[in-house]
N, CA, C and O atoms as a Maestro MAE file, in Angstrom:
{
 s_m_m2io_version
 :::
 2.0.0
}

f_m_ct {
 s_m_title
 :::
 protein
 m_atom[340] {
  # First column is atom index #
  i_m_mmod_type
  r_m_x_coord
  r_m_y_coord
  r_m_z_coord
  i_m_residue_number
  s_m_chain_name
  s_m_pdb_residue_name
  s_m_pdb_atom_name
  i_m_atomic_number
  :::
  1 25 188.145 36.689 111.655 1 A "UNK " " N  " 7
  2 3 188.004 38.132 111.560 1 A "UNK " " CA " 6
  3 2 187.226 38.646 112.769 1 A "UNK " " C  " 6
  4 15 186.307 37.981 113.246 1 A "UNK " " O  " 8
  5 25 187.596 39.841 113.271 2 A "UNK " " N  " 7
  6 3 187.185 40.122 114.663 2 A "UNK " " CA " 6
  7 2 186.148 41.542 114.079 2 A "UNK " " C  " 6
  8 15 186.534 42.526 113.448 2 A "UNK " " O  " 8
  9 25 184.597 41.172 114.604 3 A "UNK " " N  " 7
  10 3 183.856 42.318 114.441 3 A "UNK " " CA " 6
  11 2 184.390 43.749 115.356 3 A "UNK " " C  " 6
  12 15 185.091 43.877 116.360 3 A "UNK " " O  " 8
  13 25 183.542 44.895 114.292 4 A "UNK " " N  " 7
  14 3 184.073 45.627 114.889 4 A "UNK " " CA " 6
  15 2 183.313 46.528 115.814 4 A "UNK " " C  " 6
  16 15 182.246 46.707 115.227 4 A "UNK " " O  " 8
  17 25 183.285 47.174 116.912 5 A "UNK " " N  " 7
  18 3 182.125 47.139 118.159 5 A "UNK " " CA " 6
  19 2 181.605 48.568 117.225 5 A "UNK " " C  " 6
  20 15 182.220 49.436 116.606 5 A "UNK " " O  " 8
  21 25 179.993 48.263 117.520 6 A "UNK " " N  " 7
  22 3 179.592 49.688 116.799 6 A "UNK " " CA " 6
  23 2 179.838 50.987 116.758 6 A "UNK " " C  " 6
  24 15 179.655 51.802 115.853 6 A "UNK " " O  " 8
  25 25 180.418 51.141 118.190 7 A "UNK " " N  " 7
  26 3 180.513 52.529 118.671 7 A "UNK " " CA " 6
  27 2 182.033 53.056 118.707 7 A "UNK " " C  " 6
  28 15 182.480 54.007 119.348 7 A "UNK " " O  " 8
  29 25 182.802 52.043 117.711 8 A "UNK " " N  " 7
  30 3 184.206 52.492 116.721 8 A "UNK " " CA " 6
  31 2 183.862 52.679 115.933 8 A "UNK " " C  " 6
  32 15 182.758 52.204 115.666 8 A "UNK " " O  " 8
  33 25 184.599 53.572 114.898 9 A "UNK " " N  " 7
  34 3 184.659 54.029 113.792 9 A "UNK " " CA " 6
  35 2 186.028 52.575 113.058 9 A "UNK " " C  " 6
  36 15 187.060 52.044 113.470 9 A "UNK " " O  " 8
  37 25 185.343 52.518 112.084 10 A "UNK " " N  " 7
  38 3 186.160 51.327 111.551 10 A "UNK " " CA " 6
  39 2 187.801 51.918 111.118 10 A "UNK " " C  " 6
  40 15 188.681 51.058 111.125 10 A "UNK " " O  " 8
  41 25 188.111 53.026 110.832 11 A "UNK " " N  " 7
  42 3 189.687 53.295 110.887 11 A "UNK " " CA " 6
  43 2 190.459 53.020 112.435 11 A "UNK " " C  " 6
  44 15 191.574 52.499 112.440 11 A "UNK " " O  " 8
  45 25 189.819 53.387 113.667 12 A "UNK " " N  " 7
  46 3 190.247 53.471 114.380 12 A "UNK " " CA " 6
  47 2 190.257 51.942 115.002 12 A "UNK " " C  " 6
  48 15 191.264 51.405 115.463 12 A "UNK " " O  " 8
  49 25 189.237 51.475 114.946 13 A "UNK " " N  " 7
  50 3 189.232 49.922 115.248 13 A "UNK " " CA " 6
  51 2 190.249 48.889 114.135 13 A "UNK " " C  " 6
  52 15 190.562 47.758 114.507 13 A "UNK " " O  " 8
  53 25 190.639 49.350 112.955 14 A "UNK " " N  " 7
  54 3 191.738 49.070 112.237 14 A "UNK " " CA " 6
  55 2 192.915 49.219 113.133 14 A "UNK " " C  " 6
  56 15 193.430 48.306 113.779 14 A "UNK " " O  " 8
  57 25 193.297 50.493 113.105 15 A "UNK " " N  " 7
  58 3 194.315 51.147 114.036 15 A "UNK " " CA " 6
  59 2 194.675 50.146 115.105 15 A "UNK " " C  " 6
  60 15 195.700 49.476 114.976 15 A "UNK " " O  " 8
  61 25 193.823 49.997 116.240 16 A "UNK " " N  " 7
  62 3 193.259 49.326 117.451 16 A "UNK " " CA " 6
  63 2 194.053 47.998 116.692 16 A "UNK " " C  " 6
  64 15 195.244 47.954 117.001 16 A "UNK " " O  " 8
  65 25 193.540 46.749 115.619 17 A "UNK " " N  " 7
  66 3 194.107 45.808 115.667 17 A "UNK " " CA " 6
  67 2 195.538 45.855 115.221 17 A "UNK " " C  " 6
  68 15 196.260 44.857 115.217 17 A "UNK " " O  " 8
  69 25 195.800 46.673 114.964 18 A "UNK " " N  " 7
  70 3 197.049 46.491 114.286 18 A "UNK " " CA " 6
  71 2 197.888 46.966 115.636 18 A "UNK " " C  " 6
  72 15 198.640 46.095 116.075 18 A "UNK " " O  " 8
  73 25 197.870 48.010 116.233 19 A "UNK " " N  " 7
  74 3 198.613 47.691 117.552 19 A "UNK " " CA " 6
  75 2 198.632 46.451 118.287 19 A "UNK " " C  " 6
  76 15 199.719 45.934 118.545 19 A "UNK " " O  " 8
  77 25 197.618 45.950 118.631 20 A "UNK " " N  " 7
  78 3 197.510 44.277 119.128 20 A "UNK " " CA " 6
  79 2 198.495 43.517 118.788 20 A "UNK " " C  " 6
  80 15 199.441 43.099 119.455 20 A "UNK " " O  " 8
  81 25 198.108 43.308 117.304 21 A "UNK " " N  " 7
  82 3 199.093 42.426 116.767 21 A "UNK " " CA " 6
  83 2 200.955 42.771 116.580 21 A "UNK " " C  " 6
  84 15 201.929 42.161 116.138 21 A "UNK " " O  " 8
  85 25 200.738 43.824 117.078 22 A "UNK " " N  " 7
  86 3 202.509 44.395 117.388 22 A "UNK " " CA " 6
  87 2 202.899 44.066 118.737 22 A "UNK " " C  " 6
  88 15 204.026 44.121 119.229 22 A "UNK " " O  " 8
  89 25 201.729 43.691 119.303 23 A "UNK " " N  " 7
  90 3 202.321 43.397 120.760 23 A "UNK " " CA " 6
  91 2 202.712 42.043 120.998 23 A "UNK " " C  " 6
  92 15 202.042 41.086 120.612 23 A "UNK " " O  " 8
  93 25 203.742 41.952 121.604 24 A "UNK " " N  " 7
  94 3 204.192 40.518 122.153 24 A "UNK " " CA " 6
  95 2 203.099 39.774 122.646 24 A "UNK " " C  " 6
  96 15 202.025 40.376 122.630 24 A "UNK " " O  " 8
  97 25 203.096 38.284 123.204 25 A "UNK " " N  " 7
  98 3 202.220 37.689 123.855 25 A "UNK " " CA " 6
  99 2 202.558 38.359 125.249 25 A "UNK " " C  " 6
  100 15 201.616 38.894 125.835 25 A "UNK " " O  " 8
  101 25 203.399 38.374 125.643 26 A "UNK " " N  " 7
  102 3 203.236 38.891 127.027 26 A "UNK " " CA " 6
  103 2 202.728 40.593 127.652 26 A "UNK " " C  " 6
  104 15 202.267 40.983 128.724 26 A "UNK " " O  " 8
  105 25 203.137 41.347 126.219 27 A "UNK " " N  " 7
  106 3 202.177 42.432 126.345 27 A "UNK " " CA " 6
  107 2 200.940 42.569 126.255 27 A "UNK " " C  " 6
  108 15 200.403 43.586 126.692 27 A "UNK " " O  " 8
  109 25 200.141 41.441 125.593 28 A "UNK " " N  " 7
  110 3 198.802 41.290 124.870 28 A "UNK " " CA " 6
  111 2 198.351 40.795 126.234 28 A "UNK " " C  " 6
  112 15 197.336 41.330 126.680 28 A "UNK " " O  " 8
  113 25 198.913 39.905 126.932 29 A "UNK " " N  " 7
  114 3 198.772 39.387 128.660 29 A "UNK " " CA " 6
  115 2 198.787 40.269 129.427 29 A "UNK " " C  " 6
  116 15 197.902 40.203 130.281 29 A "UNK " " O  " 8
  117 25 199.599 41.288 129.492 30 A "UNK " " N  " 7
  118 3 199.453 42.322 130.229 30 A "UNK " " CA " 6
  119 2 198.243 43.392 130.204 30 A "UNK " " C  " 6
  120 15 197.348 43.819 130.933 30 A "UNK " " O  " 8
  121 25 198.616 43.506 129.300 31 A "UNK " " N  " 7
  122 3 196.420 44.225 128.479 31 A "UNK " " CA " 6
  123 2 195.736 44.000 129.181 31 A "UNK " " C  " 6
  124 15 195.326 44.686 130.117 31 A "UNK " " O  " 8
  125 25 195.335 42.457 128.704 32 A "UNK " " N  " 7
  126 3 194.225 41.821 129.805 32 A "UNK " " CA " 6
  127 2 193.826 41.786 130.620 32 A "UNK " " C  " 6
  128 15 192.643 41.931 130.928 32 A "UNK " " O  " 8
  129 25 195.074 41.493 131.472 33 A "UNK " " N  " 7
  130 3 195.220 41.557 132.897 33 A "UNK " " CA " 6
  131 2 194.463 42.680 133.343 33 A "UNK " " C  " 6
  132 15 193.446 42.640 134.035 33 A "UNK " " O  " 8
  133 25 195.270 44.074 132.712 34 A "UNK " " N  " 7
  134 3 194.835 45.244 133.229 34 A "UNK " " CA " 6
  135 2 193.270 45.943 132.849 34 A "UNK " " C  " 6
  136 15 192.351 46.584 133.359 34 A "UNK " " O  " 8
  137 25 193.664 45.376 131.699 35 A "UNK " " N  " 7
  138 3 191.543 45.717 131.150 35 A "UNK " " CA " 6
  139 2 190.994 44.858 132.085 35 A "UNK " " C  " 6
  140 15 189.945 45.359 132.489 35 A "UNK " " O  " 8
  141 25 191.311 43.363 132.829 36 A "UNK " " N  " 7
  142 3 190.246 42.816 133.599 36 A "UNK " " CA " 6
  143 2 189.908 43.708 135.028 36 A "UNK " " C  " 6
  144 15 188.792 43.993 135.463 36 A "UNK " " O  " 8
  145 25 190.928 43.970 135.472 37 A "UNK " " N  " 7
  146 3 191.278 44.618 137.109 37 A "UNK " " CA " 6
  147 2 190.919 45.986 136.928 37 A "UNK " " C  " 6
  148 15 190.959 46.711 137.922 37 A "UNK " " O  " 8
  149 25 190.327 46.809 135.035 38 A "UNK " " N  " 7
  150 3 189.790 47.762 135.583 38 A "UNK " " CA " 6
  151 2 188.313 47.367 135.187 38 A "UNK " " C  " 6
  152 15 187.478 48.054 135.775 38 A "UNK " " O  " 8
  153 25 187.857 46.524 134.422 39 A "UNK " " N  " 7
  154 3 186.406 46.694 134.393 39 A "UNK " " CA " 6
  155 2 185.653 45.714 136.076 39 A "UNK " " C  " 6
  156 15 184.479 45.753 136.444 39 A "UNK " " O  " 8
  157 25 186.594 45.094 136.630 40 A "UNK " " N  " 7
  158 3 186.140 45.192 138.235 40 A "UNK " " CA " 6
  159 2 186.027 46.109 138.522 40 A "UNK " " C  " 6
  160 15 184.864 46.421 138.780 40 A "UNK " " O  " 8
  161 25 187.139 47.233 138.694 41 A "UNK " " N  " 7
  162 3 187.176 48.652 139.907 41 A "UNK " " CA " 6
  163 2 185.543 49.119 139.216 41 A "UNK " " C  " 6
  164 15 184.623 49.391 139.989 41 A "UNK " " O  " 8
  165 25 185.389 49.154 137.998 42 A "UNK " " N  " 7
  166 3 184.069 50.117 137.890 42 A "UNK " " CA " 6
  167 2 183.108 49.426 137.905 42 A "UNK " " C  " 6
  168 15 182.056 50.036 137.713 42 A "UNK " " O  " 8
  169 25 183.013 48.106 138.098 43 A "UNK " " N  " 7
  170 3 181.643 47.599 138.683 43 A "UNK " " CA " 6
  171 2 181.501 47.767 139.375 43 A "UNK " " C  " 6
  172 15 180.363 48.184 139.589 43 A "UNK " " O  " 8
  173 25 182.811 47.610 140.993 44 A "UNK " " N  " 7
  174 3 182.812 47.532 142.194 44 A "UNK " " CA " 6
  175 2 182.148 49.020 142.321 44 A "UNK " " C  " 6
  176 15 181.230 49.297 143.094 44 A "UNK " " O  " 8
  177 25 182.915 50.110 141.231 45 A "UNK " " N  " 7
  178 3 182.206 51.216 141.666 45 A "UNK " " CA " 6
  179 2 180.636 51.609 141.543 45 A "UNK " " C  " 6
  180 15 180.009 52.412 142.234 45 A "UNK " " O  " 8
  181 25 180.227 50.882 140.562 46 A "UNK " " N  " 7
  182 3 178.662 50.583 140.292 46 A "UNK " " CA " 6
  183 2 178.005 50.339 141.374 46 A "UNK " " C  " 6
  184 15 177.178 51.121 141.842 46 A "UNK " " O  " 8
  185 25 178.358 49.043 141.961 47 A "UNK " " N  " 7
  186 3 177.531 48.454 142.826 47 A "UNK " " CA " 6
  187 2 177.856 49.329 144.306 47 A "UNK " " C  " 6
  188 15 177.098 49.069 145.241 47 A "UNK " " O  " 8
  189 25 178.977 50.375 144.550 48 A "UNK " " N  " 7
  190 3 178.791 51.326 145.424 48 A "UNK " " CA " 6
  191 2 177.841 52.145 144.916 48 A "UNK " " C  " 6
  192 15 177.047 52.146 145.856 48 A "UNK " " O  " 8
  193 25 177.381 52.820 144.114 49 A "UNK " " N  " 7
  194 3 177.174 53.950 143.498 49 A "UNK " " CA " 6
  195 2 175.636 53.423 143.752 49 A "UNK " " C  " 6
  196 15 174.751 54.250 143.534 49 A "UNK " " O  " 8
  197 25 175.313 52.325 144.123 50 A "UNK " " N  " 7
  198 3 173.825 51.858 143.694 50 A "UNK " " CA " 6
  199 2 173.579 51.683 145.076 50 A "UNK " " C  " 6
  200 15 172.472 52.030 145.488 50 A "UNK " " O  " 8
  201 25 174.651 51.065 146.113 51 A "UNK " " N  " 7
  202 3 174.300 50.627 147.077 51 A "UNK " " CA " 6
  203 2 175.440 51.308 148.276 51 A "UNK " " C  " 6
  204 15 176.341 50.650 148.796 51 A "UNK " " O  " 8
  205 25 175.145 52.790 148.560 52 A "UNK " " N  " 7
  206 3 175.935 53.838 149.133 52 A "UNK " " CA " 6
  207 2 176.241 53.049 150.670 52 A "UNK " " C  " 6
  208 15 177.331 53.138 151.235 52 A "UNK " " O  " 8
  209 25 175.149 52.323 151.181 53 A "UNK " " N  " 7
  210 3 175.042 51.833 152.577 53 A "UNK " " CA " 6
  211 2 176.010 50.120 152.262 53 A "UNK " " C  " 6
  212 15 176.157 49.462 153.292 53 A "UNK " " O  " 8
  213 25 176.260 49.852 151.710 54 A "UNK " " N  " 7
  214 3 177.348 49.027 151.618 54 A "UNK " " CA " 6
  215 2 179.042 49.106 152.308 54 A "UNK " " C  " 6
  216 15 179.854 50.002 152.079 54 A "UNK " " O  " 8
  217 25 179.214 48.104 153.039 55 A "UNK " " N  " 7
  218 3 180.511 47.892 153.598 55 A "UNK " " CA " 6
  219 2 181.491 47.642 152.140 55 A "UNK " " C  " 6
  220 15 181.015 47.312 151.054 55 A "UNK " " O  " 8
  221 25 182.609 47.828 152.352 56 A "UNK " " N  " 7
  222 3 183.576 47.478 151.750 56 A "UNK " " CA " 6
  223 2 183.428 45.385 151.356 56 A "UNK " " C  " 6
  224 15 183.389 44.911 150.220 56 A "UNK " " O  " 8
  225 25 183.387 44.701 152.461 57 A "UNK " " N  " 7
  226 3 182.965 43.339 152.139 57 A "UNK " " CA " 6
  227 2 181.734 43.193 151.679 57 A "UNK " " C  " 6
  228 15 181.472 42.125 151.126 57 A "UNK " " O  " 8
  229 25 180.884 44.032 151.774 58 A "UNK " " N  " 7
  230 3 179.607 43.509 150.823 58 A "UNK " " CA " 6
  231 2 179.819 43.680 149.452 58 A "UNK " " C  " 6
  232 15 179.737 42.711 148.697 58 A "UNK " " O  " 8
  233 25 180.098 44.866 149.021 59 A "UNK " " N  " 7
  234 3 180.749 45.163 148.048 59 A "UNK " " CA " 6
  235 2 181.407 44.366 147.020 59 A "UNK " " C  " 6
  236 15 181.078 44.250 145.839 59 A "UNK " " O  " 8
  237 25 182.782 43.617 147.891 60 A "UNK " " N  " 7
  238 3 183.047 42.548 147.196 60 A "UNK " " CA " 6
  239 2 182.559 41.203 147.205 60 A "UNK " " C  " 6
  240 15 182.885 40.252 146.494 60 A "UNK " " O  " 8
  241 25 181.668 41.288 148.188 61 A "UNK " " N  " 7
  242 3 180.660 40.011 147.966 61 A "UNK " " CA " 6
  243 2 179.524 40.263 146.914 61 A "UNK " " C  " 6
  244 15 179.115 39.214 146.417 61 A "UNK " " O  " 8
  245 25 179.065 41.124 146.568 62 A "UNK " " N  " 7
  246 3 178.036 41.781 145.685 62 A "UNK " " CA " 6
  247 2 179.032 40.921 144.144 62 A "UNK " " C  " 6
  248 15 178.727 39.901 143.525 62 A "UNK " " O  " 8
  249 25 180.328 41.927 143.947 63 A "UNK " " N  " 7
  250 3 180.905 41.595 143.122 63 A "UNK " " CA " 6
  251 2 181.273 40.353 142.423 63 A "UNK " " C  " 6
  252 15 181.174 40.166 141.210 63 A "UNK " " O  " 8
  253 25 181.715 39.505 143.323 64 A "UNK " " N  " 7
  254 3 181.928 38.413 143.607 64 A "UNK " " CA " 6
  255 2 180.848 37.242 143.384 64 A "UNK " " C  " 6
  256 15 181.076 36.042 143.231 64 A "UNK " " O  " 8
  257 25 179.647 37.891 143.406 65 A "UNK " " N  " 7
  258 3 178.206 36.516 143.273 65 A "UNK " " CA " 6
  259 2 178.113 37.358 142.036 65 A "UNK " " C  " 6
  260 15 178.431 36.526 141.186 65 A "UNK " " O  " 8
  261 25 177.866 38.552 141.344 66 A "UNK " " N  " 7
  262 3 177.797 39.256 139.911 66 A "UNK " " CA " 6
  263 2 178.934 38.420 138.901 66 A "UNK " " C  " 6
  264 15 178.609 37.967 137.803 66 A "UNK " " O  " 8
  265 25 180.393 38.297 139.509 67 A "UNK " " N  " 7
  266 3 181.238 37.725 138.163 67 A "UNK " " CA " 6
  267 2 181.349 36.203 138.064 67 A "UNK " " C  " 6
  268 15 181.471 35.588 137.005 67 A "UNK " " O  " 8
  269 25 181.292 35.646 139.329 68 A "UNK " " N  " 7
  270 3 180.600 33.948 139.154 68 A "UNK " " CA " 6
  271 2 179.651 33.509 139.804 68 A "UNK " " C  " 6
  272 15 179.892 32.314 139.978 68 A "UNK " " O  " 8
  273 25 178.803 33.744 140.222 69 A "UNK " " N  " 7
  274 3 177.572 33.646 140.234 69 A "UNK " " CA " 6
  275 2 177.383 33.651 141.727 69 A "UNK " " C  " 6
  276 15 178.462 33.762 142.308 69 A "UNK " " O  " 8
  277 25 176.264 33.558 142.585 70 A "UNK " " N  " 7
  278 3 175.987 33.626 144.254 70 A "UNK " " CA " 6
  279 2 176.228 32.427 144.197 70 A "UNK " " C  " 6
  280 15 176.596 32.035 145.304 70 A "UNK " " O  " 8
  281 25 176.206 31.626 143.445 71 A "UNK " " N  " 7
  282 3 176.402 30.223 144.307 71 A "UNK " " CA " 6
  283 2 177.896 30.060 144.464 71 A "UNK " " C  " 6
  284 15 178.397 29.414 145.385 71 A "UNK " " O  " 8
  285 25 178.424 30.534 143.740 72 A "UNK " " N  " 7
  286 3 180.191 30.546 144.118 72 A "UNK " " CA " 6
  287 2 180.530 31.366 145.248 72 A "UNK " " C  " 6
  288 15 181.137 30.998 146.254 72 A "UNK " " O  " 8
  289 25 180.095 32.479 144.996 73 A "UNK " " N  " 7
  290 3 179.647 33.391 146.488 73 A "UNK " " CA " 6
  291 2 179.638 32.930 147.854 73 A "UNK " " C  " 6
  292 15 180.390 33.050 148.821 73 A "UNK " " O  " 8
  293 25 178.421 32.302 147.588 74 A "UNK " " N  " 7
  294 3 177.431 30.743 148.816 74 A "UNK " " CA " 6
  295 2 179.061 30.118 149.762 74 A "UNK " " C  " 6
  296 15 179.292 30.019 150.967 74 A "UNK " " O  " 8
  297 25 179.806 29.846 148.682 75 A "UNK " " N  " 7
  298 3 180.531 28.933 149.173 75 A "UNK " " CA " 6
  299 2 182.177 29.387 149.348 75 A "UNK " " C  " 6
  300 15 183.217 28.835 149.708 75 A "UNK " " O  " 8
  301 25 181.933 30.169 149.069 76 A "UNK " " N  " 7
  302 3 183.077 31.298 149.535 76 A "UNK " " CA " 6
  303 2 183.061 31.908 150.903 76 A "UNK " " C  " 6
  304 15 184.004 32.018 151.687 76 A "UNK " " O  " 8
  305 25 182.021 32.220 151.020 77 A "UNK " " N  " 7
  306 3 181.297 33.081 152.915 77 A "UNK " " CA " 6
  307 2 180.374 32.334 152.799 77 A "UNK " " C  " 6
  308 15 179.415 32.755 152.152 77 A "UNK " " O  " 8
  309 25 180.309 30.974 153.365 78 A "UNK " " N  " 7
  310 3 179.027 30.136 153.076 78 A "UNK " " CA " 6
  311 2 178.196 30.689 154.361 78 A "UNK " " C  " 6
  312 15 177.027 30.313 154.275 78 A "UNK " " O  " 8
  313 25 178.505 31.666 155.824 79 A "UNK " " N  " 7
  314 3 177.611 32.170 156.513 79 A "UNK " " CA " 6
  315 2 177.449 34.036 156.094 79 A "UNK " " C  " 6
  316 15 177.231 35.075 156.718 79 A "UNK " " O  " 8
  317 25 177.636 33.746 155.082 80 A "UNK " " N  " 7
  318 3 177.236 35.270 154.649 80 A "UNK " " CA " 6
  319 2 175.655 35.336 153.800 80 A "UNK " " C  " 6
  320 15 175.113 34.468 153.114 80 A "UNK " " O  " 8
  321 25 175.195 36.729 154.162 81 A "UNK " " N  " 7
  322 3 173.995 36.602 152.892 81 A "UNK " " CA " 6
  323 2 174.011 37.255 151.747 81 A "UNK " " C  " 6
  324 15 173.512 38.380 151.773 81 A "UNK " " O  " 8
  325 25 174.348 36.955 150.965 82 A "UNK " " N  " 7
  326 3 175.598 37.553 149.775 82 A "UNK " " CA " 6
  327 2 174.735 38.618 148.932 82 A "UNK " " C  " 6
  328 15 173.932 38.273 148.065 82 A "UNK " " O  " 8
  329 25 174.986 39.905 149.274 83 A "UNK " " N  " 7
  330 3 174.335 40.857 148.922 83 A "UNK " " CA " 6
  331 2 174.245 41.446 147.470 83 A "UNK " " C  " 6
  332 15 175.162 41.324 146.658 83 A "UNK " " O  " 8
  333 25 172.797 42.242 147.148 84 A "UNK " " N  " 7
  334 3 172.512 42.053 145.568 84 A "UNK " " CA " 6
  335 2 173.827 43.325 145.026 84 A "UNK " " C  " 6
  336 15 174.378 44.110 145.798 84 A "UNK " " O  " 8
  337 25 174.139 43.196 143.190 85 A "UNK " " N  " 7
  338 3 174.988 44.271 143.268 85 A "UNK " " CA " 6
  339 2 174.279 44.952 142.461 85 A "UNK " " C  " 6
  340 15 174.617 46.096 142.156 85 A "UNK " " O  " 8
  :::
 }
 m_bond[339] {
  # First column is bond index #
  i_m_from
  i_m_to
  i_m_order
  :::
  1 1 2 1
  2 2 3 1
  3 3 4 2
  4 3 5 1
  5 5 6 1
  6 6 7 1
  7 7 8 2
  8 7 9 1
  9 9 10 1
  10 10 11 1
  11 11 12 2
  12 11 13 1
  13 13 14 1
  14 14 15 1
  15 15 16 2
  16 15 17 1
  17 17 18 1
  18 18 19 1
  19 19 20 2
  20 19 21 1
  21 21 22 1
  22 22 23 1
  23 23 24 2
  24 23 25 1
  25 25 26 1
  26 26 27 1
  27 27 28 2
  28 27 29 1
  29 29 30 1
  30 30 31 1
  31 31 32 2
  32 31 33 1
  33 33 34 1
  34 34 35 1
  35 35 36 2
  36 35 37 1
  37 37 38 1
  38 38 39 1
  39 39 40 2
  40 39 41 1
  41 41 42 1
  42 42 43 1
  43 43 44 2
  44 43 45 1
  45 45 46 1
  46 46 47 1
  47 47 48 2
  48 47 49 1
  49 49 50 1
  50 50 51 1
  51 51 52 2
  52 51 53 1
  53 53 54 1
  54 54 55 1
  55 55 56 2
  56 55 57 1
  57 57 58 1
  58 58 59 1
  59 59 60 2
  60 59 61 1
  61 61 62 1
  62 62 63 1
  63 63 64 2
  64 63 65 1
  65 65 66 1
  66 66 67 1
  67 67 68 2
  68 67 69 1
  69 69 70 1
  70 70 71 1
  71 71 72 2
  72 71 73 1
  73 73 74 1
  74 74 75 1
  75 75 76 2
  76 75 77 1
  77 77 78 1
  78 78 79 1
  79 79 80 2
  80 79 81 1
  81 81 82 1
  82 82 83 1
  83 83 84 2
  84 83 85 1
  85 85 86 1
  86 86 87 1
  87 87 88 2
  88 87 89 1
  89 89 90 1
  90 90 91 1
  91 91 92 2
  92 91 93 1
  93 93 94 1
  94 94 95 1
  95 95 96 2
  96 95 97 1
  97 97 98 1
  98 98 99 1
  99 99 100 2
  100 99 101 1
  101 101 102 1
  102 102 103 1
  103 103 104 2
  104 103 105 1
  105 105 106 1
  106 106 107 1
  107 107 108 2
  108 107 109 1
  109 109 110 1
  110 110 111 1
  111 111 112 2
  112 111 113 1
  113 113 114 1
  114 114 115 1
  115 115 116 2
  116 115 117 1
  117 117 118 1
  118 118 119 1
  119 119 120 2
  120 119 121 1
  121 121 122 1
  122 122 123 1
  123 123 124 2
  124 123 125 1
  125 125 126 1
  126 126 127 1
  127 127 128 2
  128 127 129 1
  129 129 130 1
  130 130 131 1
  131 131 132 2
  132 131 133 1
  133 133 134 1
  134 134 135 1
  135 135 136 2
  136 135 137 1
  137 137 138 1
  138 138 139 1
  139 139 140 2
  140 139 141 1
  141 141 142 1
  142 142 143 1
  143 143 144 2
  144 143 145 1
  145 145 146 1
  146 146 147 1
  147 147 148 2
  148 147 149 1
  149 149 150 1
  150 150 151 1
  151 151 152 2
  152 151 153 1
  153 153 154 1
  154 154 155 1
  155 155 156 2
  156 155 157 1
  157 157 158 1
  158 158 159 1
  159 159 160 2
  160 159 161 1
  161 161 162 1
  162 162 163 1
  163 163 164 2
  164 163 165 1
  165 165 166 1
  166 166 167 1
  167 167 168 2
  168 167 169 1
  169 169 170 1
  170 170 171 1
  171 171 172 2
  172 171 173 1
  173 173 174 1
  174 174 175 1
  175 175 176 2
  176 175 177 1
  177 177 178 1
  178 178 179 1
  179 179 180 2
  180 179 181 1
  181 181 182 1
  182 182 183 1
  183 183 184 2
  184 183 185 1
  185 185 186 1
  186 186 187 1
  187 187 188 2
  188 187 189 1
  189 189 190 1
  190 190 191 1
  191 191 192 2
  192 191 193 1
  193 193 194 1
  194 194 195 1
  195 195 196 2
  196 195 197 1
  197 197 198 1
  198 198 199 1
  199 199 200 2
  200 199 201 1
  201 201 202 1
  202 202 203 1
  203 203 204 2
  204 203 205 1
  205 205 206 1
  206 206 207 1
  207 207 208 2
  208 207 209 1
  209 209 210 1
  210 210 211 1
  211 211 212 2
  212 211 213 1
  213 213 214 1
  214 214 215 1
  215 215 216 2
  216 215 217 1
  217 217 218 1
  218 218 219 1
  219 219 220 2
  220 219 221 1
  221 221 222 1
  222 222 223 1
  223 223 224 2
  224 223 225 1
  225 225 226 1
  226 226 227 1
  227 227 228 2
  228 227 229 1
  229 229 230 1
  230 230 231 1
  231 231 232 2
  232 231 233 1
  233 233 234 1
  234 234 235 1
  235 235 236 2
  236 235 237 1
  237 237 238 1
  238 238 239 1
  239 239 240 2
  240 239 241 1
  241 241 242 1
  242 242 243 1
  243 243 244 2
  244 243 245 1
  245 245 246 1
  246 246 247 1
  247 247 248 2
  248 247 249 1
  249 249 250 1
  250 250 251 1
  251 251 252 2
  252 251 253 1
  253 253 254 1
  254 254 255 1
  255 255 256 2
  256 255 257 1
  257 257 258 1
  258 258 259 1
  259 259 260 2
  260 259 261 1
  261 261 262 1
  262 262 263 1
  263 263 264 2
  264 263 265 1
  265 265 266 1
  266 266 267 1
  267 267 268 2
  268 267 269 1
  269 269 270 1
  270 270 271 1
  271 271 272 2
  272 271 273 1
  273 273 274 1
  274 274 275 1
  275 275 276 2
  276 275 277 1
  277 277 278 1
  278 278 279 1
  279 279 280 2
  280 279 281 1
  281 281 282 1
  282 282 283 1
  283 283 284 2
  284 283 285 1
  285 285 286 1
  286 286 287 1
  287 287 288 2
  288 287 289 1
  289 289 290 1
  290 290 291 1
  291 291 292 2
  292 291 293 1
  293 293 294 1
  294 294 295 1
  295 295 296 2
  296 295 297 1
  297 297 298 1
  298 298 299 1
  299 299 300 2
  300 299 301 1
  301 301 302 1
  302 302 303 1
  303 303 304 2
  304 303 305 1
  305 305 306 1
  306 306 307 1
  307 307 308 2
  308 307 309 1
  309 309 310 1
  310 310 311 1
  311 311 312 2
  312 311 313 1
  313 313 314 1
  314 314 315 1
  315 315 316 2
  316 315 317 1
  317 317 318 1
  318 318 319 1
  319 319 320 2
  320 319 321 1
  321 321 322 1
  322 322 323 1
  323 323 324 2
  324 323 325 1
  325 325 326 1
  326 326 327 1
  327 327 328 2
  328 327 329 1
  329 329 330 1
  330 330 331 1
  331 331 332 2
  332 331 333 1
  333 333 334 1
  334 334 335 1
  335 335 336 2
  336 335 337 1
  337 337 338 1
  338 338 339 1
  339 339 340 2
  :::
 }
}
């Protein structure tokens, strides 16, 4: 059974699963996909919003040490200094 996030109202988070479960696996994949690629854009936009003097590559280096950690970062641009986000 999947809790339901506080800040739904439990009809609508009903609602919410029952579309899910109408969706194919490959629509339920597609979801994902797209819920993942937007809760990036609005971090990425966070960590602009915080850090205005940021390049476009810091940015996604910021991002990038935030969703797996600086040490994945490290070794991704291992001569970069992988900036906070």
């Amino acid at each position: 059974m999947m809790m339901r996030p506080r800040d739904t109202h439990a009809d609508a988070h009903e609602m919410q699963l029952r579309l899910y479960r109408g969706m194919s696996a490959s629509e339920r994949s597609e979801l994902a996909l797209r819920m993942s690629d937007d809760i990036r854009q609005v971090t990425a936009e966070g960590i602009r919003s915080r850090h205005p003097d940021y390049s476009a590559m810091d940015v996604r280096q910021a991002l990038v040490g935030l969703l797996y950690g600086r040490d994945v970062a490290a070794r991704v641009w291992p001569n970069a200094k992988i900036p906070l986000p």
